[in-house]
Structures are given as structure tokens and as C-alpha cells.
N, CA, C and O atoms as a GROMACS GRO file, in nm:
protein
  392
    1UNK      N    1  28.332  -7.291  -7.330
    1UNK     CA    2  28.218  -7.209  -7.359
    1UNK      C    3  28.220  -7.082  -7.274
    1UNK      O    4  28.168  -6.981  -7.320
    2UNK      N    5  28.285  -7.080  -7.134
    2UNK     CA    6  28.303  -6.958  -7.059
    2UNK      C    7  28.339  -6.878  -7.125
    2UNK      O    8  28.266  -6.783  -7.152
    3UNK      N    9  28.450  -6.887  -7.169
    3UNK     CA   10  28.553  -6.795  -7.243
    3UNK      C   11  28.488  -6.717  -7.373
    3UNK      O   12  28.512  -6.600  -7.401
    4UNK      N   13  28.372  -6.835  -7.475
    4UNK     CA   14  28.281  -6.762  -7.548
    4UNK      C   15  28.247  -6.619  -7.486
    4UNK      O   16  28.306  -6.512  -7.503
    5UNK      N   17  28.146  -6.646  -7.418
    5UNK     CA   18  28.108  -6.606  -7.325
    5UNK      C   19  28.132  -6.492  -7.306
    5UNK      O   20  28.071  -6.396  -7.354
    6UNK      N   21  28.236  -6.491  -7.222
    6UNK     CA   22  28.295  -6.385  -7.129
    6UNK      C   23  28.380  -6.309  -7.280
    6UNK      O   24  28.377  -6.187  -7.264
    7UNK      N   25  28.439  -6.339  -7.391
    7UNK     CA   26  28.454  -6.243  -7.490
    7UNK      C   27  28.370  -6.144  -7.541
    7UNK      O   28  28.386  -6.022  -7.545
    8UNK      N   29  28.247  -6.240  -7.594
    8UNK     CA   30  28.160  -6.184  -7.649
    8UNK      C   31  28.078  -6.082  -7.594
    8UNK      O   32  28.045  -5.984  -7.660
    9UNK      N   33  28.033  -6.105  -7.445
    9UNK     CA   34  27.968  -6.046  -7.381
    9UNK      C   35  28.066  -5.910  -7.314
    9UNK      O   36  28.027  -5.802  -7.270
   10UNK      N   37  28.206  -5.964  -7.325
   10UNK     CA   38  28.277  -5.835  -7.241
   10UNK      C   39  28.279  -5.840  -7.136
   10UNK      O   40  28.282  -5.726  -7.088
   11UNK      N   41  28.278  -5.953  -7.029
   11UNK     CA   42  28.293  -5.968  -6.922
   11UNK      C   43  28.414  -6.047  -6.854
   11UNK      O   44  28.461  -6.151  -6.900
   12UNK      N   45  28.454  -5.990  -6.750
   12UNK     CA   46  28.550  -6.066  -6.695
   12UNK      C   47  28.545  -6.228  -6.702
   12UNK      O   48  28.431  -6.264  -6.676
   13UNK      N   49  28.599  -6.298  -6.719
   13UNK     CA   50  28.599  -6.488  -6.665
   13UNK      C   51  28.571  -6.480  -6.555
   13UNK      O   52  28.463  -6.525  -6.517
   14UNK      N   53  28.658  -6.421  -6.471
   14UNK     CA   54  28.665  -6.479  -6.336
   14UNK      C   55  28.549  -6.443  -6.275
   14UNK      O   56  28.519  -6.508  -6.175
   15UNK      N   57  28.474  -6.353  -6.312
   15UNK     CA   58  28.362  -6.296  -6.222
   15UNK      C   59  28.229  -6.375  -6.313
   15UNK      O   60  28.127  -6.346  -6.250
   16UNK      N   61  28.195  -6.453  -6.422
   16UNK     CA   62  28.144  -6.563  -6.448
   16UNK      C   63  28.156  -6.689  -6.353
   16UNK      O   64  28.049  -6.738  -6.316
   17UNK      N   65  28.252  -6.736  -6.317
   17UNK     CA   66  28.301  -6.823  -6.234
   17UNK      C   67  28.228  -6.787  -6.062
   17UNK      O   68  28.206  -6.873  -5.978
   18UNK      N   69  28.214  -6.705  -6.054
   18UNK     CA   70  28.148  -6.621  -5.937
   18UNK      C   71  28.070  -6.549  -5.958
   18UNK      O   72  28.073  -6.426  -5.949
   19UNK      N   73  27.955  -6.644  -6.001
   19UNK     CA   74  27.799  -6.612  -6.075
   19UNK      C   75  27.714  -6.519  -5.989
   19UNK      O   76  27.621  -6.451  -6.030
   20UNK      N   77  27.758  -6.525  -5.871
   20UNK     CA   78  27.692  -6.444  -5.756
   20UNK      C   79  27.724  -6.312  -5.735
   20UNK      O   80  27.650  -6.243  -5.664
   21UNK      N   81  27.844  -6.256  -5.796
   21UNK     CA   82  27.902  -6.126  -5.803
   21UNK      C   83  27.875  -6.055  -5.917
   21UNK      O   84  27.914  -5.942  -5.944
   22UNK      N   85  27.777  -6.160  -6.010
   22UNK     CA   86  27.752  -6.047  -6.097
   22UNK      C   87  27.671  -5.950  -6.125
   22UNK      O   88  27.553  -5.981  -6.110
   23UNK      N   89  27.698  -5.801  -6.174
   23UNK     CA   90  27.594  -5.729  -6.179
   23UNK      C   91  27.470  -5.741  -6.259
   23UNK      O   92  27.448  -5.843  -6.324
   24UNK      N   93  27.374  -5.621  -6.256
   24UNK     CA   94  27.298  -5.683  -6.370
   24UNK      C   95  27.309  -5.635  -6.497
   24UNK      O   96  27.244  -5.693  -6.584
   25UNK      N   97  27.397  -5.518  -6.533
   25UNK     CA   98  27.428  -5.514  -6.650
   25UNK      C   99  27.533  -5.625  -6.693
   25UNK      O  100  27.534  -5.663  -6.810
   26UNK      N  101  27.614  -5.672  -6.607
   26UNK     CA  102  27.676  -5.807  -6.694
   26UNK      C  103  27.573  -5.968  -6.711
   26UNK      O  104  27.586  -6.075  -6.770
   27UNK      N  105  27.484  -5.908  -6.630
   27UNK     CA  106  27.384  -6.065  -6.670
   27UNK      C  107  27.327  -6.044  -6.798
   27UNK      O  108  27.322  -6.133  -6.882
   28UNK      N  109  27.278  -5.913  -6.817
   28UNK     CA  110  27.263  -5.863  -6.947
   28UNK      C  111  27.336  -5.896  -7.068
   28UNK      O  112  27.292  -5.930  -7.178
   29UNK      N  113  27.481  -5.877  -7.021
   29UNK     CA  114  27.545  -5.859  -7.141
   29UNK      C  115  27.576  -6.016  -7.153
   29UNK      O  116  27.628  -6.044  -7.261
   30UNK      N  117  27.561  -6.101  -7.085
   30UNK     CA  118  27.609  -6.241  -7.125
   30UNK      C  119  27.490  -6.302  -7.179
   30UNK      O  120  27.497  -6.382  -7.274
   31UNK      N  121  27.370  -6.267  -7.119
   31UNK     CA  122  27.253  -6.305  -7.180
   31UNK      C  123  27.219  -6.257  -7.332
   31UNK      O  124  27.170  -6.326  -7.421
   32UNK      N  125  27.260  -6.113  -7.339
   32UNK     CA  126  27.272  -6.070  -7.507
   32UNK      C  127  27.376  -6.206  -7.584
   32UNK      O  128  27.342  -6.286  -7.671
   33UNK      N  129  27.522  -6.191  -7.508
   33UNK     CA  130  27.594  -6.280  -7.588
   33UNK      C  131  27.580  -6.428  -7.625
   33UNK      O  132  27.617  -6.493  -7.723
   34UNK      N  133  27.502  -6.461  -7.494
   34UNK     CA  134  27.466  -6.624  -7.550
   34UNK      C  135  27.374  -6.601  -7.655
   34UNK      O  136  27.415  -6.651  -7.760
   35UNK      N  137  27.283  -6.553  -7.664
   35UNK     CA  138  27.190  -6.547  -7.781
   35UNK      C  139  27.242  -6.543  -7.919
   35UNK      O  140  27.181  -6.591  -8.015
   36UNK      N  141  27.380  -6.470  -7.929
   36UNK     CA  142  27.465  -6.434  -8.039
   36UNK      C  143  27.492  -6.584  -8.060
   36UNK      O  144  27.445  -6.659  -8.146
   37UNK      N  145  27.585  -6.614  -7.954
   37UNK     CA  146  27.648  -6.741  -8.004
   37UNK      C  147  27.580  -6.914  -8.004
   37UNK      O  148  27.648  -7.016  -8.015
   38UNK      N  149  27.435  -6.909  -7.991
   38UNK     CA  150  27.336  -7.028  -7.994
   38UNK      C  151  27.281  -6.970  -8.180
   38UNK      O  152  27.238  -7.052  -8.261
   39UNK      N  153  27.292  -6.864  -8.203
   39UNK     CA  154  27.312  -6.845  -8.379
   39UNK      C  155  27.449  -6.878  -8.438
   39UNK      O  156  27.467  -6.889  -8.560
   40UNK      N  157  27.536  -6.893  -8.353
   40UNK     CA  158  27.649  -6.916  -8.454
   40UNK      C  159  27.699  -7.048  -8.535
   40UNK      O  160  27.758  -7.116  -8.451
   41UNK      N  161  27.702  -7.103  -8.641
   41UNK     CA  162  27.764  -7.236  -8.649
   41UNK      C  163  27.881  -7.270  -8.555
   41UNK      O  164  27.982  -7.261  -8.624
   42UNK      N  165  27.907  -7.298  -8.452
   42UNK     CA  166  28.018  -7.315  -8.346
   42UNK      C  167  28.002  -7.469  -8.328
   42UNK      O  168  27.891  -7.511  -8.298
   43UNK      N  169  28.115  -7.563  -8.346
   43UNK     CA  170  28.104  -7.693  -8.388
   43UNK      C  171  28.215  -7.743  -8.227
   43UNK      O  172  28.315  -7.810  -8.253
   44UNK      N  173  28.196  -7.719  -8.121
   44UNK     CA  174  28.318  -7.788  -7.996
   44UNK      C  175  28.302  -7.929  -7.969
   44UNK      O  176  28.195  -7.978  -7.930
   45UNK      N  177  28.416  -8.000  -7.993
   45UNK     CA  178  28.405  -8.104  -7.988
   45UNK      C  179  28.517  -8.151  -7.864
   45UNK      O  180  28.636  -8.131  -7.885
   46UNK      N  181  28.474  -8.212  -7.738
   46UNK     CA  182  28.569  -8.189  -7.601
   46UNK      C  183  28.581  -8.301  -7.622
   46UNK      O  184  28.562  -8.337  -7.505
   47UNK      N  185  28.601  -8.416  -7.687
   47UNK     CA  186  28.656  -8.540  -7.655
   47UNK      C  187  28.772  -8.578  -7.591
   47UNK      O  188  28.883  -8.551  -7.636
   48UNK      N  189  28.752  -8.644  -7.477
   48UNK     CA  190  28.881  -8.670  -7.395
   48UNK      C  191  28.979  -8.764  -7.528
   48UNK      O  192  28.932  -8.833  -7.620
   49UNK      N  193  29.073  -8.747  -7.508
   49UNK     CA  194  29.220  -8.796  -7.603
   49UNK      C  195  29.200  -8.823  -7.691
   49UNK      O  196  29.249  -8.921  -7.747
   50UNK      N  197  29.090  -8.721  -7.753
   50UNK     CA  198  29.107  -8.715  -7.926
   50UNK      C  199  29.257  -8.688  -8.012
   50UNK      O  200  29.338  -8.597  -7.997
   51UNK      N  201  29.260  -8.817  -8.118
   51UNK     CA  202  29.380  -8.802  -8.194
   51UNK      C  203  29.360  -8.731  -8.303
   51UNK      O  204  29.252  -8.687  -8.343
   52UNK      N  205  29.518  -8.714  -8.377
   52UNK     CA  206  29.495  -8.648  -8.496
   52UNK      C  207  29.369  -8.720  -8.575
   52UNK      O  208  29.294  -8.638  -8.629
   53UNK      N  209  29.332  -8.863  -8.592
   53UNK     CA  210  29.268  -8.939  -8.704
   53UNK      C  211  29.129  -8.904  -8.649
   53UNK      O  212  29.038  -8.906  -8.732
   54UNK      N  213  29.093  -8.869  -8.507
   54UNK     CA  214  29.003  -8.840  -8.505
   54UNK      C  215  28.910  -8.716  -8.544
   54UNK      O  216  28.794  -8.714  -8.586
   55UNK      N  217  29.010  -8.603  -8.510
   55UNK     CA  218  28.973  -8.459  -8.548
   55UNK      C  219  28.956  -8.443  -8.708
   55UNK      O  220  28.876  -8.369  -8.764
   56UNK      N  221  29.060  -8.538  -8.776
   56UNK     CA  222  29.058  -8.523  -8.921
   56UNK      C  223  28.910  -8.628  -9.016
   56UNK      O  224  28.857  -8.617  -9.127
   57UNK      N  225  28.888  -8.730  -8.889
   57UNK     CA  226  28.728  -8.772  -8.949
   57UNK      C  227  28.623  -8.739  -8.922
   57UNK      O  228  28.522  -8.784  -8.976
   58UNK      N  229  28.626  -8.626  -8.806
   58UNK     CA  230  28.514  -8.532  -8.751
   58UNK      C  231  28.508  -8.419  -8.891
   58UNK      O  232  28.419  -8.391  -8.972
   59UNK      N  233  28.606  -8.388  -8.878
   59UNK     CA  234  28.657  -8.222  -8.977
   59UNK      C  235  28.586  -8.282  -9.146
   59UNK      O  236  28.496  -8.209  -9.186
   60UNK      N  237  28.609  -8.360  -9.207
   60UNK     CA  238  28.546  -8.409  -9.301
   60UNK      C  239  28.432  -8.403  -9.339
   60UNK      O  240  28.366  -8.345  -9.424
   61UNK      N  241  28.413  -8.515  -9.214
   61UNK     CA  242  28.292  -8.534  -9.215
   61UNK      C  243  28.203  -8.380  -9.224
   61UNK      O  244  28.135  -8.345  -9.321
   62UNK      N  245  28.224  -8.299  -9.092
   62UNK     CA  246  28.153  -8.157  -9.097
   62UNK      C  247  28.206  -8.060  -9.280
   62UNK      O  248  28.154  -7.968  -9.343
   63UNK      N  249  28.273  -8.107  -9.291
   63UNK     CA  250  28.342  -8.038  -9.423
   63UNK      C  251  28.200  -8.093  -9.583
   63UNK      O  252  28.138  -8.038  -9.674
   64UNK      N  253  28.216  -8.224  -9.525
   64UNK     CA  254  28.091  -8.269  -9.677
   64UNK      C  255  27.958  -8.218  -9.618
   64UNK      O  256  27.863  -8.224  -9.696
   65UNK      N  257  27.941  -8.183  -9.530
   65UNK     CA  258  27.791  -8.110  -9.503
   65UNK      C  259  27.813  -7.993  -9.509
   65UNK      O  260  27.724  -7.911  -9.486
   66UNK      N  261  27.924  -7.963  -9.539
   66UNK     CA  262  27.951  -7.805  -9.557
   66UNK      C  263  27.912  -7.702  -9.456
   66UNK      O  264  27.847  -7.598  -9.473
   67UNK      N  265  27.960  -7.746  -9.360
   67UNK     CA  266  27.941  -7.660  -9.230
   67UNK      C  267  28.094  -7.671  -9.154
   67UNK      O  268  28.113  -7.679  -9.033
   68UNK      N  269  28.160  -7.669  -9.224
   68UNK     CA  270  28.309  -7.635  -9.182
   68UNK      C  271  28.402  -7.544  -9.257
   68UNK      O  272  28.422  -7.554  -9.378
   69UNK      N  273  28.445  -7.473  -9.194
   69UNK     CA  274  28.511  -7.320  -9.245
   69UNK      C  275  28.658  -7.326  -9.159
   69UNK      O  276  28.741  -7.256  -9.215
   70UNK      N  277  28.706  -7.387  -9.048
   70UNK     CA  278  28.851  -7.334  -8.949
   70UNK      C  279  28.812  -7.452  -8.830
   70UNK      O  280  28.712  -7.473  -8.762
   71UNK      N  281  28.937  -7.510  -8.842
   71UNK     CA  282  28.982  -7.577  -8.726
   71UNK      C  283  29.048  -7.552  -8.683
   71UNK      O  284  29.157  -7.553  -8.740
   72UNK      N  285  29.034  -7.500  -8.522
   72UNK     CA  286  29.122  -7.501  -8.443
   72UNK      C  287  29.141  -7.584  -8.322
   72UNK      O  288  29.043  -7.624  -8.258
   73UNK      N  289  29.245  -7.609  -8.292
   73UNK     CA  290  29.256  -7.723  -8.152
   73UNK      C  291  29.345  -7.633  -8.060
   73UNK      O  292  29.451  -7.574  -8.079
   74UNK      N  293  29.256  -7.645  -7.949
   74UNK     CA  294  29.320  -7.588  -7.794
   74UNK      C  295  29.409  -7.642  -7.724
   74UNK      O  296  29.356  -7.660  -7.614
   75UNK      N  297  29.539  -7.688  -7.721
   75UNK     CA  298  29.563  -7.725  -7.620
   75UNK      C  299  29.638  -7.864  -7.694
   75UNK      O  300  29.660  -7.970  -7.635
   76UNK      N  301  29.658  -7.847  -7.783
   76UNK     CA  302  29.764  -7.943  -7.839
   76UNK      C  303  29.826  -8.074  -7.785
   76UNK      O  304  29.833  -8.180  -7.847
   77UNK      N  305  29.863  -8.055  -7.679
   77UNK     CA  306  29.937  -8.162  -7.587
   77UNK      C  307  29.847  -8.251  -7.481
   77UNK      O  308  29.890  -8.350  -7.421
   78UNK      N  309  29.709  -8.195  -7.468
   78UNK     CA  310  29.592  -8.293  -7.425
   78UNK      C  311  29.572  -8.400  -7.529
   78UNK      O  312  29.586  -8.521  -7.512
   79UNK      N  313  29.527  -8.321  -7.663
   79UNK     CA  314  29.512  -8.403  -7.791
   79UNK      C  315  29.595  -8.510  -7.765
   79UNK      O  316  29.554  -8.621  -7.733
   80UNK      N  317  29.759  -8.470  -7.784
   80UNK     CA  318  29.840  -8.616  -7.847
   80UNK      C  319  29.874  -8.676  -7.715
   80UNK      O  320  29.949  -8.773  -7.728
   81UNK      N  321  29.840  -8.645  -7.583
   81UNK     CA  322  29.824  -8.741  -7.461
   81UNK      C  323  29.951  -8.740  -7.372
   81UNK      O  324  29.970  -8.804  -7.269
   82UNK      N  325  30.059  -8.625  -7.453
   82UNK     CA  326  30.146  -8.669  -7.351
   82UNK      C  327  30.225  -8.496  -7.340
   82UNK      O  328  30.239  -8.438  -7.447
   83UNK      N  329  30.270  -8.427  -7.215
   83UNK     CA  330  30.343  -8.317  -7.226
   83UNK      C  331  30.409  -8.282  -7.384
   83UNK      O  332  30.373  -8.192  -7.460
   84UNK      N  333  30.551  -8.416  -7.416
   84UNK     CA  334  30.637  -8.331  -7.481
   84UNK      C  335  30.556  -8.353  -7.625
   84UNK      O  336  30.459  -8.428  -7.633
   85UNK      N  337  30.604  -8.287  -7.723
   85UNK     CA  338  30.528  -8.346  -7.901
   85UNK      C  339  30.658  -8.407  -7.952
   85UNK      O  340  30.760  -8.369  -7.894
   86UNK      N  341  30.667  -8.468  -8.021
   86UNK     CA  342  30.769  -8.523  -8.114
   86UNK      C  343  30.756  -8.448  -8.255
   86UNK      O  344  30.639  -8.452  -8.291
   87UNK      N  345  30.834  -8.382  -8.343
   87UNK     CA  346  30.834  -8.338  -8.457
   87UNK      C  347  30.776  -8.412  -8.520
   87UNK      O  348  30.751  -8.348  -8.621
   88UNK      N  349  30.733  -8.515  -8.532
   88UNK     CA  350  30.617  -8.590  -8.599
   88UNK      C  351  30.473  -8.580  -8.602
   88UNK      O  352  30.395  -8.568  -8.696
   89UNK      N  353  30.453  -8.590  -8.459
   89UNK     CA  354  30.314  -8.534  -8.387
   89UNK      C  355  30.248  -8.427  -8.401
   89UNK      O  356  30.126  -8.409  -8.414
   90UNK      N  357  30.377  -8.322  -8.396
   90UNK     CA  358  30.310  -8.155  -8.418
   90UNK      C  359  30.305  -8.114  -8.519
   90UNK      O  360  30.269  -7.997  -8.535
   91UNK      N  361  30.348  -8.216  -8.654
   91UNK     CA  362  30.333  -8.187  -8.790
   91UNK      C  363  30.188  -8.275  -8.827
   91UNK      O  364  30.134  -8.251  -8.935
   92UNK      N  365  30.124  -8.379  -8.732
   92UNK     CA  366  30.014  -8.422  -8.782
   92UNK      C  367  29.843  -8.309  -8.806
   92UNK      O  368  29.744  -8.334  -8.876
   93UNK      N  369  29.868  -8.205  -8.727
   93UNK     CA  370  29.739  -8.168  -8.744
   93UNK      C  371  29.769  -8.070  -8.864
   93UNK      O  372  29.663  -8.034  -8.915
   94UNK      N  373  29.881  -8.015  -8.924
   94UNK     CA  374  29.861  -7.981  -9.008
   94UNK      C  375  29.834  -8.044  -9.124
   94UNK      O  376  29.794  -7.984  -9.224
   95UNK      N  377  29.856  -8.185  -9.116
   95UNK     CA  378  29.753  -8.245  -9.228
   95UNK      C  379  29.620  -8.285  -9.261
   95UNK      O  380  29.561  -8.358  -9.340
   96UNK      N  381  29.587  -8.168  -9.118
   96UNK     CA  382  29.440  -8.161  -9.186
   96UNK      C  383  29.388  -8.078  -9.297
   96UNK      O  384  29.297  -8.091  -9.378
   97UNK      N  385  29.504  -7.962  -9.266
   97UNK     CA  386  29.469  -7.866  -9.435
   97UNK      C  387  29.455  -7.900  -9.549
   97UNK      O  388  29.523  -7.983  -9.609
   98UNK      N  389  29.393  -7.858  -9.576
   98UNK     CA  390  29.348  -7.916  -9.754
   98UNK      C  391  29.500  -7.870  -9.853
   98UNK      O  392  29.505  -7.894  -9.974
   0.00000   0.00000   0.00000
């Protein structure tokens, strides 16, 4: 959510992280940006060692309520639990595409 954040608003990360250094036009501008993004449909789902079967029965599921438009997953190799992927593994989330 930092990273929201700190895009939207135009502010450094690191100086978020060091809440005490900030000015007040950047309290401003993060305070404008959260407001943006508490309107946005933004769906984060941090589950520790979520698998492919899981993201693909979350994604559905949000898909028949029709509040799903793009999945993306951060960080790939948290997901499948281990450093390397196997050509098997890194071909599973693309079967979440329709």
C-alpha cells in the first residue's frame, strides 16, 4: 500500500517510511492520494503462501461479482514458496486467463 501511495501522491517511499521528515506539502499530497485510492476498486490480497488454486478461486470468485478487471501477482516466487520456478509453475498463473 506504501508504494500506492507514494505513486499516486508523488512522493518519495523512503521519506514515507520516515513519517517524521515529511513536509507539509507531501502530507498533503498523500492525504489527497489516499482519498483517490479508498475510491478505487483495489482488491490486495497478502496471503502468506498463496498458490496458484488459490489466486485462481479468489479471481473468480471476484470475477462473478464482477468486480474484477487485471490480476496481477508481485513477487512470483513468494507465491510458489520456493526461490527457483520450474517451467511448470511459472506457466500456472497464466492459467488464470480466460
Amino acid at each position: 500500500m506504501r508504494r500506492l501511495l507514494s505513486s499516486e501522491g508523488r512522493v518519495d517511499a523512503s521519506q514515507i517510511r520516515r513519517a517524521a521528515f515529511l513536509t507539509g506539502q507531501e502530507w498533503t499530497k498523500l492525504q489527497e492520494a489516499a482519498g483517490i485510492l479508498l475510491d478505487c476498486p483495489i482488491y490486495i490480497d497478502d496471503t502468506p503462501a498463496a498458490t496458484v488454486l488459490d489466486i485462481r478461486a479468489k479471481s473468480r470468485r471476484l470475477k462473478a461479482d464482477g468486480k474484477l478487471g487485471l490480476v496481477i501477482i508481485d513477487y512470483l516466487q513468494l507465491m510458489q514458496g520456493r526461490a527457483e520456478l520450474s517451467s511448470r509453475s511459472s506457466r500456472s498463473p497464466r492459467s488464470l486467463a480466460p
